[in-house]
C-alpha positions as CSV (number, residue, x, y, z in Angstrom):
1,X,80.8,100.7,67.8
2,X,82.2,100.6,71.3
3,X,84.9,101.9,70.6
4,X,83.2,104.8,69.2
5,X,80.9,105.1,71.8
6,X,83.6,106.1,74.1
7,X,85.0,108.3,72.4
8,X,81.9,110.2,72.6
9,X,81.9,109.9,76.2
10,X,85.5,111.3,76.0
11,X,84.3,114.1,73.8
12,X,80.9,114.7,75.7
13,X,81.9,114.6,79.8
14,X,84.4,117.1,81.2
15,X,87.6,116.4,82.1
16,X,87.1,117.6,85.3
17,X,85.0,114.4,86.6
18,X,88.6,112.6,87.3
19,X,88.9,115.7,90.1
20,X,88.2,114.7,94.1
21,X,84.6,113.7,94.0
22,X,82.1,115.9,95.1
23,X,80.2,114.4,98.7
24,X,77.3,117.0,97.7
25,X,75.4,119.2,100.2
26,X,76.4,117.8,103.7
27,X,79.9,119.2,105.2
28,X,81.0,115.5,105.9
29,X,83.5,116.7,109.2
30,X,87.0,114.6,110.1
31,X,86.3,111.9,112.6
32,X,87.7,112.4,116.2
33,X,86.4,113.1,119.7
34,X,85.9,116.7,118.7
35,X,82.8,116.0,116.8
36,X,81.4,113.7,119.9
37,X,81.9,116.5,122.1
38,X,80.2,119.3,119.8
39,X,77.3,116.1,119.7
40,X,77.1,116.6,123.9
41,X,77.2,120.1,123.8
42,X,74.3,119.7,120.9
43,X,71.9,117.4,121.7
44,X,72.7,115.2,118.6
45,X,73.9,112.2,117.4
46,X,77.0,110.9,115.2
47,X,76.7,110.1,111.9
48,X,79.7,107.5,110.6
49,X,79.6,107.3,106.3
50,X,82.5,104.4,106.2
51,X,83.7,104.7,102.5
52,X,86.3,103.8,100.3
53,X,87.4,106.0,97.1
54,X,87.0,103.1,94.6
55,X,83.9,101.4,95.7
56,X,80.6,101.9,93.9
57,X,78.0,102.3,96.1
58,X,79.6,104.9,98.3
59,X,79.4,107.1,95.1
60,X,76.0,106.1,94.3
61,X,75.2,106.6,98.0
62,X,76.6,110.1,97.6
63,X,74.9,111.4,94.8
64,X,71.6,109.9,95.7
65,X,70.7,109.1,99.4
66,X,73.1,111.7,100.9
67,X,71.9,114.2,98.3
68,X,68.2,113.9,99.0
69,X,66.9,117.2,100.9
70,X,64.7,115.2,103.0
71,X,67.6,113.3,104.4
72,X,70.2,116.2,104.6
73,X,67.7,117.9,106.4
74,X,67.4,115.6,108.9
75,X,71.2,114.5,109.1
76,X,72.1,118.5,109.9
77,X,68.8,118.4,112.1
78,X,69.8,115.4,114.4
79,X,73.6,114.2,113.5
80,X,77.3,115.5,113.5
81,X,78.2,114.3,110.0
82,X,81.3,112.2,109.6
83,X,82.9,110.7,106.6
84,X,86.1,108.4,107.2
85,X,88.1,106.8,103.9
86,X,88.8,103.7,105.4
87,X,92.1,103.3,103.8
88,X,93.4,106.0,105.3
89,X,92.5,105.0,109.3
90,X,92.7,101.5,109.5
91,X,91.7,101.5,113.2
92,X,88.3,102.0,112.3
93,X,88.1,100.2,109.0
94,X,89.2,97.3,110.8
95,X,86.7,97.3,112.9
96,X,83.6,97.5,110.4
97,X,85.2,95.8,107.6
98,X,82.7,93.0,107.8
99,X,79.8,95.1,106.8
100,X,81.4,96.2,104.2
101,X,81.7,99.5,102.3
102,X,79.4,101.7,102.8
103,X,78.9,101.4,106.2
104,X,76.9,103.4,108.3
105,X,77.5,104.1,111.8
106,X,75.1,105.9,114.3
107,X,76.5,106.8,117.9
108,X,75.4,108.9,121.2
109,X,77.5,111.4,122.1
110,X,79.5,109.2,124.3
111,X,80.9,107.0,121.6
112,X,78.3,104.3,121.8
113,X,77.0,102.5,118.5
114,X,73.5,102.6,118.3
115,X,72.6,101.5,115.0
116,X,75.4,99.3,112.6
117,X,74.0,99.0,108.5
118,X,75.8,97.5,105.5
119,X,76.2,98.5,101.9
120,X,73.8,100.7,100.0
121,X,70.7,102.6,102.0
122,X,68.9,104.1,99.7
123,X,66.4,107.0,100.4
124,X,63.7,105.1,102.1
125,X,66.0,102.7,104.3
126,X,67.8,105.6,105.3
127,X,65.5,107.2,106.8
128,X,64.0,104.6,108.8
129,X,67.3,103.7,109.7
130,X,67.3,107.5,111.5
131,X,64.0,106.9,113.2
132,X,65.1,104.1,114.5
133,X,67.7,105.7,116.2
134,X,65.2,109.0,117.8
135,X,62.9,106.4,119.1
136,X,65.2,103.9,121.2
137,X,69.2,105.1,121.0
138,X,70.0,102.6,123.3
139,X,73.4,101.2,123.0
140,X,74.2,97.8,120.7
141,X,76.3,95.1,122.2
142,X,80.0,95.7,121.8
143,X,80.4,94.6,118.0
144,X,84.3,94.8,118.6
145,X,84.9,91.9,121.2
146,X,86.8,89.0,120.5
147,X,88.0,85.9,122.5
148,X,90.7,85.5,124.8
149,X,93.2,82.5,124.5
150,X,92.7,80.0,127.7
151,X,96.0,80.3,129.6
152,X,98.2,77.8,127.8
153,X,96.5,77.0,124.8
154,X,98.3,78.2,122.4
155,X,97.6,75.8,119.4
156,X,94.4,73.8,118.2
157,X,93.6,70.4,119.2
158,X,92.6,67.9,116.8
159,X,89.7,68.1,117.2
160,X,88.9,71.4,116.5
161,X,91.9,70.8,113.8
162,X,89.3,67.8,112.1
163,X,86.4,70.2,112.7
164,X,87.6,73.2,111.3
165,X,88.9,71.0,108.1
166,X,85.1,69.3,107.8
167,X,83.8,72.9,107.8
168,X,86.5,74.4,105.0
169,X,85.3,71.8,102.5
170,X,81.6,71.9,103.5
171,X,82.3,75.8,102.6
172,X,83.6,75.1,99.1
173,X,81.6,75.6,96.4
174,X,82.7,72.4,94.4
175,X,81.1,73.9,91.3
176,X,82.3,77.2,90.9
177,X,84.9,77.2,93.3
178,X,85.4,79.9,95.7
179,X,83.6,80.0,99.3
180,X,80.5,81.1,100.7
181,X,76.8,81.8,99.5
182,X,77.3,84.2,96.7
183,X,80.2,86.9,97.0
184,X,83.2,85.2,94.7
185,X,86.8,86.7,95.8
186,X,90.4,85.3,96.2
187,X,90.5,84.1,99.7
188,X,93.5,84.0,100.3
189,X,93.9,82.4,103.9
190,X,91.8,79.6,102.5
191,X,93.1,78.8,99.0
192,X,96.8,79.4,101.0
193,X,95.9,76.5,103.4
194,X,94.5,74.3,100.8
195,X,97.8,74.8,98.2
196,X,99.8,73.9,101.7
197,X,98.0,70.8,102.4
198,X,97.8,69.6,99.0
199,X,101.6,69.8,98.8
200,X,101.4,67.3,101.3
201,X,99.6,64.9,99.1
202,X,95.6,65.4,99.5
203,X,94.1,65.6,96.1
204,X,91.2,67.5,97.8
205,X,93.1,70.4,98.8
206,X,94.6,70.5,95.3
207,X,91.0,70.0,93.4
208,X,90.0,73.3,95.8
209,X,93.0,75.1,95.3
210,X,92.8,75.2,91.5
211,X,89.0,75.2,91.4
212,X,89.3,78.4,93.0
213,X,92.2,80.1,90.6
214,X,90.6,78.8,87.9
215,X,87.5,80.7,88.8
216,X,89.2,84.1,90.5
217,X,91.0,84.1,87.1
218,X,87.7,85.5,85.2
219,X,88.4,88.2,87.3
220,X,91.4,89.6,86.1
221,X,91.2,92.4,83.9
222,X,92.0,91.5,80.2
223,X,93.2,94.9,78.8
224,X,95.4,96.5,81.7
225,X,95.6,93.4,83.8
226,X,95.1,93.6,87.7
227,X,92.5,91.4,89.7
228,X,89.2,93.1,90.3
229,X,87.6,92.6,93.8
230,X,85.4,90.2,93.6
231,X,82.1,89.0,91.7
232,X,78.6,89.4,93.1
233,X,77.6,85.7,91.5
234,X,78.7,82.3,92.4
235,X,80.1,81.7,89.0
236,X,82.4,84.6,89.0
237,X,80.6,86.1,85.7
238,X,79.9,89.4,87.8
239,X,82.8,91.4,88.7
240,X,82.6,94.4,91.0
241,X,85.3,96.6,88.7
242,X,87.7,97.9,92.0
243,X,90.9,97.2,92.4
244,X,92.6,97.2,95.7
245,X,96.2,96.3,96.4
246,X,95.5,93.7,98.9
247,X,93.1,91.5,95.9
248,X,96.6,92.6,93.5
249,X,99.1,91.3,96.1
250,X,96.9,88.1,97.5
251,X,96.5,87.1,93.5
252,X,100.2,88.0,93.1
253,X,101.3,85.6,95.9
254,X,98.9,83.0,95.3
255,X,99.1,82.2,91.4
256,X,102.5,82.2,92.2
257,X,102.4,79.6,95.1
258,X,100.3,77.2,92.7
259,X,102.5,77.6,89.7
260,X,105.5,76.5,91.5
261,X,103.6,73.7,93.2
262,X,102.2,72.3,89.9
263,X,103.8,74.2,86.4
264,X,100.8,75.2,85.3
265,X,101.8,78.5,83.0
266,X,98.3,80.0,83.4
267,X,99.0,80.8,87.0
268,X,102.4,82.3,85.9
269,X,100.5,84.1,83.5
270,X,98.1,85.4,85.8
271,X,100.1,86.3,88.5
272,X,102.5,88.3,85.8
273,X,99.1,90.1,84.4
274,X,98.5,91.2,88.1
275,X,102.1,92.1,88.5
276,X,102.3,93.9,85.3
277,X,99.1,96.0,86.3
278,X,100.4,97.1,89.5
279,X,103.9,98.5,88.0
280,X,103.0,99.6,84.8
281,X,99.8,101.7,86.2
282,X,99.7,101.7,90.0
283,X,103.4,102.9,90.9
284,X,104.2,106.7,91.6
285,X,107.9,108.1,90.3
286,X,109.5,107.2,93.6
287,X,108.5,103.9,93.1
288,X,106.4,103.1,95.2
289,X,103.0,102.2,95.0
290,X,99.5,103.9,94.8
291,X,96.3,102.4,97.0
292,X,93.2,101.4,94.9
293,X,91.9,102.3,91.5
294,X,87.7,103.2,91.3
295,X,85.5,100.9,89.9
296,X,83.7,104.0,88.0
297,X,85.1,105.9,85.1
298,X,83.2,108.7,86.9
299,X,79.7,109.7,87.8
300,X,78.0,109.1,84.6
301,X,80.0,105.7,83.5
302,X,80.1,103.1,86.1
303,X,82.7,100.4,85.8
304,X,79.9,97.4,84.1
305,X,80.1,99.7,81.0
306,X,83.9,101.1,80.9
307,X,85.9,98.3,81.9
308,X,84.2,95.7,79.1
309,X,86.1,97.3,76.8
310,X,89.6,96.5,74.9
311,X,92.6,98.7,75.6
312,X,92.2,100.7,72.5
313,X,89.0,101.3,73.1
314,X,89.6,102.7,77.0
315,X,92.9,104.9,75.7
316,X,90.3,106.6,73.2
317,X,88.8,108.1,76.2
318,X,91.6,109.5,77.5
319,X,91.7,108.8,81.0
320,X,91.0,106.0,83.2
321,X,89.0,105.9,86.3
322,X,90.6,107.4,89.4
323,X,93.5,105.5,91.1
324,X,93.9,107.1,94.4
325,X,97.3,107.8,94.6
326,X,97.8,107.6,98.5
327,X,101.0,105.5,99.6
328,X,100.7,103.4,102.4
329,X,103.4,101.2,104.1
330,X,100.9,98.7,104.3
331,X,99.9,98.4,100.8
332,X,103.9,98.7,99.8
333,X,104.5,96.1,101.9
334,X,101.9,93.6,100.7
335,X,103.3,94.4,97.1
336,X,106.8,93.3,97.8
337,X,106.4,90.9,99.1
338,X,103.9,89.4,96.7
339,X,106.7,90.8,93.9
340,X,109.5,89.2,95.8
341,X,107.9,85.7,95.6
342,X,107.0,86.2,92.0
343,X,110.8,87.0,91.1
344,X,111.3,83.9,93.0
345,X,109.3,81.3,91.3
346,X,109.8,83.2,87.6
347,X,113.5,83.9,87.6
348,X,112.7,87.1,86.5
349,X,114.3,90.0,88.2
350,X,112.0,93.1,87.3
351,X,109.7,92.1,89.6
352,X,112.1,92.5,92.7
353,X,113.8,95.3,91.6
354,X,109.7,96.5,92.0
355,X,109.7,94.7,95.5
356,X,113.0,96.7,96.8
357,X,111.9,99.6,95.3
358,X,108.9,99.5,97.6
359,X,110.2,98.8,100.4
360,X,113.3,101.2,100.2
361,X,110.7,103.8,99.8
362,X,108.9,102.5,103.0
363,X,112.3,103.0,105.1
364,X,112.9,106.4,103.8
365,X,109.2,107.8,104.0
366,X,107.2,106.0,106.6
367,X,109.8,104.5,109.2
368,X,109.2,106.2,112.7
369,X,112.2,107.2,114.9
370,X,111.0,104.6,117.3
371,X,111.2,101.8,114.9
372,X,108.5,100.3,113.0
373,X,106.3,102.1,110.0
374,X,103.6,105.1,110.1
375,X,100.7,104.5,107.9
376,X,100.7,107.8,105.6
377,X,103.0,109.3,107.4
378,X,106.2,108.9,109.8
379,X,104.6,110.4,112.8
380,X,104.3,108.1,115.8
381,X,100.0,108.6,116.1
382,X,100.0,106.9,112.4
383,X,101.5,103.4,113.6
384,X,98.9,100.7,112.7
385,X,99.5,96.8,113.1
386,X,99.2,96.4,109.5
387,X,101.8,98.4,108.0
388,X,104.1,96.6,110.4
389,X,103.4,93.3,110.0
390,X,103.0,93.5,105.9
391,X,106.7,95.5,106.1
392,X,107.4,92.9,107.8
393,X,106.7,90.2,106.0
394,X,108.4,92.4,103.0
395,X,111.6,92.1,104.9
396,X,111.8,88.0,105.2
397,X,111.3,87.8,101.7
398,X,113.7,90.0,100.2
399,X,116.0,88.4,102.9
400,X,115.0,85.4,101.1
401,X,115.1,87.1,97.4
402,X,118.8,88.6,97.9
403,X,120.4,87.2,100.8
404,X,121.2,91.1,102.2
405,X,120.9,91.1,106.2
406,X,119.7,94.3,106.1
407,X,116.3,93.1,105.4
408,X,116.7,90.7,108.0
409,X,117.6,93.2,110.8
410,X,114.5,95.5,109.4
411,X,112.6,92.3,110.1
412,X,113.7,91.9,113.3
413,X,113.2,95.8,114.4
414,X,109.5,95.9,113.0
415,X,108.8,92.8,115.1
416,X,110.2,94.2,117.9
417,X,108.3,97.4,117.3
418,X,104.9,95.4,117.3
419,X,105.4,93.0,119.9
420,X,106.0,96.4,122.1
421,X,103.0,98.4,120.4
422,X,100.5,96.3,119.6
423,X,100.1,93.1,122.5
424,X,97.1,92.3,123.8
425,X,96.7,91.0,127.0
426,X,94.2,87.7,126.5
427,X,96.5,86.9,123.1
428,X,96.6,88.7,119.9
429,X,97.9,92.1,119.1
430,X,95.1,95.0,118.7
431,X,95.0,97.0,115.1
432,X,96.0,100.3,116.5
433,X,98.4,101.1,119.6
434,X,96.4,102.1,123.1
435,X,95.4,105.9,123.3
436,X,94.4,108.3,126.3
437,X,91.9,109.9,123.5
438,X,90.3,106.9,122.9
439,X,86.3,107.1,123.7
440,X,83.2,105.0,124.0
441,X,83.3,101.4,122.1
442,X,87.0,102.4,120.9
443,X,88.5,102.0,124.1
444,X,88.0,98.2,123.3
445,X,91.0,96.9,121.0
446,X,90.1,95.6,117.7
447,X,92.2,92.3,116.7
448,X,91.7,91.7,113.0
449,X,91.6,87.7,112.0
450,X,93.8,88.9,108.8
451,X,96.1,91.1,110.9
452,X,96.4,88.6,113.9
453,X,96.9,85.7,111.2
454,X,100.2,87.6,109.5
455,X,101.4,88.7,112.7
456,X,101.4,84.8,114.3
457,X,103.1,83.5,110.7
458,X,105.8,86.5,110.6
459,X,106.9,86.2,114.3
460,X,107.5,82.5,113.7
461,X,109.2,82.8,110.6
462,X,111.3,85.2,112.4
463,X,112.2,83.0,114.8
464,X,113.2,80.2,112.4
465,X,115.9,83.2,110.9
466,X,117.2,84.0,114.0
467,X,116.5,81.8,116.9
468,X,115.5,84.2,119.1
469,X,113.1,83.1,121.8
470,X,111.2,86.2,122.1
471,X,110.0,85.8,118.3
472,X,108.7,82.1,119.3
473,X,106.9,83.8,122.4
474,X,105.6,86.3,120.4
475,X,104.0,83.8,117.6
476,X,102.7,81.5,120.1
477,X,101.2,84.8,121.7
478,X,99.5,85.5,118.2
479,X,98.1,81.9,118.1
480,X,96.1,81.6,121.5
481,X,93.9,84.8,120.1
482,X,93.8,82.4,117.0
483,X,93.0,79.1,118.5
484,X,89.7,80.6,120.8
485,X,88.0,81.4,117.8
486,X,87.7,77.6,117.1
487,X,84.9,77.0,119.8
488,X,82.6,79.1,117.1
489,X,82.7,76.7,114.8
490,X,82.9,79.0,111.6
491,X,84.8,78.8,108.5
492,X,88.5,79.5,110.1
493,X,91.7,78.8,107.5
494,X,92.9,81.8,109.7
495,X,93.6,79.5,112.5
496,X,94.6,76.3,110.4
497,X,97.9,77.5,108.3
498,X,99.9,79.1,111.2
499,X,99.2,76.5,113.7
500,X,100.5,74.1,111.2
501,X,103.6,76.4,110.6
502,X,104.3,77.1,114.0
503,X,104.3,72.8,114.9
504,X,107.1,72.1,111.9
505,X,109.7,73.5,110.9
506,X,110.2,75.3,107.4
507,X,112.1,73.9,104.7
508,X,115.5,75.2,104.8
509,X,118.5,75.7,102.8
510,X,121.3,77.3,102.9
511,X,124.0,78.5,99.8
512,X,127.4,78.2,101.1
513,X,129.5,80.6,98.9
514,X,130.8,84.3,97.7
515,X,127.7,86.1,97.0
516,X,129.9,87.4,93.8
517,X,130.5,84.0,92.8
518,X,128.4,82.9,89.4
519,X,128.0,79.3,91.1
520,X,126.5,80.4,94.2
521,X,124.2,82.5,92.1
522,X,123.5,80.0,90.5
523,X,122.8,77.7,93.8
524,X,120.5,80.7,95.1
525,X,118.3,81.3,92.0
526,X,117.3,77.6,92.0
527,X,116.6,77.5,95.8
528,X,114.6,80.5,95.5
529,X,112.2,78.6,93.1
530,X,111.4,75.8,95.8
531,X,107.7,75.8,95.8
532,X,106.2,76.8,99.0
533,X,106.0,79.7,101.3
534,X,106.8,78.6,104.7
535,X,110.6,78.5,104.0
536,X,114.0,79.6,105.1
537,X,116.6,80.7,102.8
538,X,120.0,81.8,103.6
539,X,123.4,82.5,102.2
540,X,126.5,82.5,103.9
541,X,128.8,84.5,102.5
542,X,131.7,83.9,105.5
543,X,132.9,87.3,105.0
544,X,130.2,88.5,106.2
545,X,130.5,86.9,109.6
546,X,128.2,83.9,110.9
547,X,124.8,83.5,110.1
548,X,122.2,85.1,112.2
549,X,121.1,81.5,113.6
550,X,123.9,79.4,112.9
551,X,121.8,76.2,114.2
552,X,123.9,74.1,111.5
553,X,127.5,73.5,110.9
554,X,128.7,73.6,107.5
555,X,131.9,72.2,106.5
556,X,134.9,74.1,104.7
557,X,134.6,73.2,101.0
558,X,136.7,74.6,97.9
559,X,133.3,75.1,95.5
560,X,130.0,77.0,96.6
561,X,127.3,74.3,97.6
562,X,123.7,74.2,98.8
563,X,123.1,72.3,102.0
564,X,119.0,71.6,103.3
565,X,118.7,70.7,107.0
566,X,115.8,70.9,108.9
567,X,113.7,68.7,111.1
568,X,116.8,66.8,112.6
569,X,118.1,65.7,108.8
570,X,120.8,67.5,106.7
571,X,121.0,66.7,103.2
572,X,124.7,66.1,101.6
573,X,126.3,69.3,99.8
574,X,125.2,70.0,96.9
575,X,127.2,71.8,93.8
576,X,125.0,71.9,90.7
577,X,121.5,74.2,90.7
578,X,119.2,70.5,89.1
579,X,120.1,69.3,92.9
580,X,118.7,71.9,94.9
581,X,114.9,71.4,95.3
582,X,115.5,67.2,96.0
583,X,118.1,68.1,98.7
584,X,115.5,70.1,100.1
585,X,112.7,67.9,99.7
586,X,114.5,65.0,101.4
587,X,114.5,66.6,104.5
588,X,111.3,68.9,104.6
589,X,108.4,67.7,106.8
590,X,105.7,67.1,104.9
């Protein structure tokens, strides 16, 4: 019966309802100073509608609450109307992205917020929301401050290290797991942290870690696969039907991470269905891939009815709800690495031919003459710390994946690219570059806990590659924005997994052989498989010249071997692949 029931929604609604959406009877304008100064010259106010093409209540905010005549009328009457896809201008997305999508933003004509709401506003919310404004548009505090680093401080103290912990466990939901009140997502900086510590030997960080995959796994689709965003109730039974490449990559990497850590298939299965999702249905003929799917079919069929359905049932329909076929550096570079790692840990090598794929595309379409990576485009105004920092990241671990240099020195240029770009004086690095046009609360810089998080973790991995000072300077930089938000105490694995990195070094091995030869192959596969993800993996092939931080001596041998060395110990060579990961254990800090 289902089944048959969409089919009559195939028959019955026009193929047309897969087309742009239609945002109804107000001319939504594009968002720069223009439209504040046409605000001065008007007497009005600006209108923000902060949206995102897959989420579900900006399309029921659109056809209802921005369709009403009363409130268009008074929108036109009072407001410059602004609509802004946030994936496409991550300097302003960044800076909401805690009230979440929609949001809706009212300023003076100078820039100024006046009035900040989350999510859905329907007809009658709205509208107080606007009267609000006429009777007292007096500027709000500046939402976008954040702390400065004290001069010096660049890491926590134990303090705040013991506080922080007592606050991640009194945040875990020991039932359900997951964190929080309600909302149910894969956190990734949290579940991360806890599969880091529990390698270490604390059963409680393992009982979180897998209390929390077990539950994020009743949110991955079971007909096409791919993670959904998140469920509205504690016990994950609720999902919110989007799916966004940062949920796909996050699940990616951390199903991977836990499989390796404890053999549990499910979690290879998981992260494989995620995988499988994002190449099979997300990835555009040049291979790289596309942005977000919807979590509506269209306007009539919302995702709580489409997506229950089997696969048969959805390909009776005859098309799928809209994937929004944008490419990003950013999102490319979250997917390979997140691919990389899952080649890594399954010995399976469609998954970085994906990952390379990606990020080759990245080079050739988004690399700015300057160095470093546009956003949707390689013009130097479309450089956000994002796209950097995730091709970053992509870099190190197909340097780890293959061994090539050429990712490497990528590595090496993007992090020179941000460190120059995006530094904030006070610690951290701001999501978007400094701009003469910048106006009212944008002239403050935005540092995103996410962004600033990956930036500290890739400039010190960086520096365990190549030994280069100015890497260690920069991570340490990256930490002291970090560290300050301590003294809050909130509910902060942001702050607890690099400071950990950056006071130990990774586990490291290196494969001493021919990269043509089938035993240093061999050698490299197994290392590869080493289950965590603060690591450093190299291969010297001595044709190619010394290695690009040749802190370790290795000895001339006849056959290719895998050494481990790091924190002062260096394991004894070793020639057979069932050797590796104890060589490397033997010497990791833990």
């Amino acid at each position: 019966m289902r089944a048959f029931a969409l089919l009559l929604i195939a028959l019955i609604l026009p193929h047309s309802a897969l087309a742009a959406p239609d945002r109804g009877p107000i001319e939504w304008r594009t968002w720069g100073k223009a439209v504040f100064e046409e605000a001065a010259r008007e007497n009005k106010f600006v209108l923000l509608h902060l949206g995102a093409d897959w989420c579900h209540w900006c399309h029921v905010m659109e056809r209802t609450t921005y369709r009403d005549p009363e409130v268009v009328a008074k929108v036109l009457k009072h407001f410059i109307p602004v609509r802004v896809e946030q994936d496409e201008r991550p300097d302003i997305s960044r800076r909401y992205k805690r009230f979440g999508w929609p949001a809706t933003i009212m300023f003076d004509a100078k820039g100024a917020e006046i009035l900040v709401r989350r999510g859905y506003r329907e007809k009658a919310r709205f509208l107080i929301d606007i009267k609000t404004v006429l009777d007292d548009p007096s500027p709000l505090p500046n939402l976008s401050l954040s702390p400065d680093g004290a001069e010096g401080a660049h890491s926590l103290t134990a303090e705040e290290r013991s506080l922080l912990e007592t606050i991640f466990f009194n945040a875990h939901d020991d039932v359900n797991g997951g964190f929080g009140q309600v909302h149910r997502f894969i956190n990734a900086p949290a579940i991360e942290w806890a599969i880091h510590q529990a390698r270490r030997g604390d059963e409680r960080y393992r009982a979180v870690a897998q209390k929390s995959l077990d539950g994020s796994r009743m949110l991955i689709d079971p007909a096409w696969g791919g993670l959904y965003q998140y469920s509205d109730k504690v016990d994950w039974s609720s999902p919110h039907f989007e799916k966004i490449m940062q949920s796909q990559a996050d699940g990616i990497r951390l199903y991977a991470l836990s499989f390796v850590a404890w053999g549990d298939q499910r979690d290879l299965a998981s992260a494989k269905a995620i995988a499988g999702y994002l190449t099979g249905r997300m990835r555009g003929p040049n291979g790289a891939f596309y942005t977000s799917q919807d979590a509506d079919l269209d306007a009539e069929t919302d995702g709580k009815f489409f997506y229950t359905f089997s696969a048969a049932a959805r390909a009776a329909v005859g098309r799928q709800p809209r994937i929004d076929k944008n490419q990003y550096a950013r999102e490319n570079g979250w997917a390979a690495a997140a691919l990389a790692l899952l080649s890594d840990v399954s010995g399976e090598p469609q998954w970085l031919n994906a990952a390379m794929q990606a990020a080759e595309w990245a080079v050739e379409a988004r690399r700015l003459p300057e160095g470093g990576f546009g956003h949707g485009s390689a013009t130097p105004g479309a450089a956000y710390l994002g796209d950097n920092v995730a091709m970053g990241d992509a870099a190190l671990a197909l340097y780890r994946s293959t061994g090539e240099r050429r990712w490497l020195d990528l590595a090496a240029e993007t992090g020179a690219f941000v460190a120059k770009t995006f530094r904030v004086d006070g610690g951290g690095y701001r999501t978007a570059p400094p701009t003469a046009a910048a106006f009212g609360v944008f002239k403050t810089p935005v540092r995103h806990l996410d962004e600033n998080m990956a930036a500290t973790r890739f400039f010190n991995l960086l520096n365990r590659y190549t030994g280069d000072a100015q890497w260690a300077d920069a991570a340490l930089h990256g930490m002291g924005h970090l560290a300050a938000y301590a003294e809050f105490e909130v509910f902060l694995p942001h702050a607890l997994l690099p400071d950990a990195e950056l006071a130990a070094e990774p586990a490291h091995a290196t494969i001493v052989g021919q990269k043509d030869a089938i035993e240093a192959q061999a050698l490299h596969a197994e290392a590869r498989r080493y289950p965590t993800g603060y690591y450093r993996l190299e291969w010297w092939d001595k044709r190619e010249g010394p290695l690009p931080n040749p802190d370790v001596t290795y000895p001339e041998l006849d056959a290719p071997a895998a050494f481990a060395c790091a924190n002062g110990l260096c394991s004894l060579p070793v020639f057979t692949p069932d050797g590796v990961a104890a060589a490397i254990k033997s010497v990791e800090m833990r």
